[in-house]
C-alpha positions as CSV (number, residue, x, y, z in Angstrom):
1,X,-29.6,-4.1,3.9
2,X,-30.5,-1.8,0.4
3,X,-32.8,0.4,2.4
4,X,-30.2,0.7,5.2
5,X,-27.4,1.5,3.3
6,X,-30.0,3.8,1.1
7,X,-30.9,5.8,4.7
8,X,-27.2,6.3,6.0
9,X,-26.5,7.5,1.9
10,X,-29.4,10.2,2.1
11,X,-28.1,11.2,5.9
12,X,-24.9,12.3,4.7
13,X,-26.4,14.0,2.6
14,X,-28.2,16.0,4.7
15,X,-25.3,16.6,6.5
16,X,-23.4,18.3,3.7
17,X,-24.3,22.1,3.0
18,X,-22.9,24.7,0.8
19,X,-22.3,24.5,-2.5
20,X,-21.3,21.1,-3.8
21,X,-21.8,17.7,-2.1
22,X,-19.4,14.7,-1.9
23,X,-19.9,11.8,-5.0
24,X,-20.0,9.1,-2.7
25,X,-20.1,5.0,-4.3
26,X,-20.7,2.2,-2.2
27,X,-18.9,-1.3,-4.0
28,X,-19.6,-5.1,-2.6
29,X,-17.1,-6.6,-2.0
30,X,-17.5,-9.1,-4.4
31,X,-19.1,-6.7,-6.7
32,X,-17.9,-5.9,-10.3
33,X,-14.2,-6.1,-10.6
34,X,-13.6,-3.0,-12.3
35,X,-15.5,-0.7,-10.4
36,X,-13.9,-2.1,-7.4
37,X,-10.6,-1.7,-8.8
38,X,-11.6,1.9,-10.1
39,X,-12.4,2.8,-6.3
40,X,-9.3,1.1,-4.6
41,X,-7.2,3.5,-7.3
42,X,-8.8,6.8,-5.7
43,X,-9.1,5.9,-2.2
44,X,-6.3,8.2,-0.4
45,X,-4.9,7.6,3.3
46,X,-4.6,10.7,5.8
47,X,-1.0,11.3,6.7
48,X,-0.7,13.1,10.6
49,X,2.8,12.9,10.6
50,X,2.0,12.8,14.8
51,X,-0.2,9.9,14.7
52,X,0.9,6.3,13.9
53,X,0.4,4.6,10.6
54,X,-2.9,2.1,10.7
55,X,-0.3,-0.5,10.5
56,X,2.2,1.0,13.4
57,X,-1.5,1.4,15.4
58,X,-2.2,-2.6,15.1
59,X,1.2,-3.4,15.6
60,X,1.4,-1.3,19.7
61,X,-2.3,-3.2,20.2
62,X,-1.3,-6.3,20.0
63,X,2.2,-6.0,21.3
64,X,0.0,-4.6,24.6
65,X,-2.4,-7.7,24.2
66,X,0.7,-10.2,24.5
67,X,2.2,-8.5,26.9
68,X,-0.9,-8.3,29.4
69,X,-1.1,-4.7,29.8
70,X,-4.0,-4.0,27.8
């Protein structure tokens, strides 16, 4: 699972060009507590003011999925 995670670190890498790369962290979840809480501070959510919230989006799916028109 290391080297895995390792591979798809170093491919976004790659991916990013110009002058400064992403600082990118990868936490367990049951990893240390304070780095965990130190990432959950800085993690942001897009707002698209025409898209539903993650919430609203799970709340349509599974109102379709009880109602059978899924």
């Amino acid at each position: 699972l290391n080297f895995r995670v390792a591979r798809i670190m170093r491919r976004l890498s790659d991916l990013c060009h110009g002058l400064w790369r992403p600082v990118t962290f990868v936490a367990k979840e049951d990893g240390e507590p304070v780095i965990r809480l130190m990432l959950a501070q800085r993690l942001i959510e897009d707002m698209d003011t025409s898209a539903p919230s993650y919430q609203q989006f799970l709340g349509q799916l599974r109102d379709k999925v009880n109602r059978g028109s899924f």
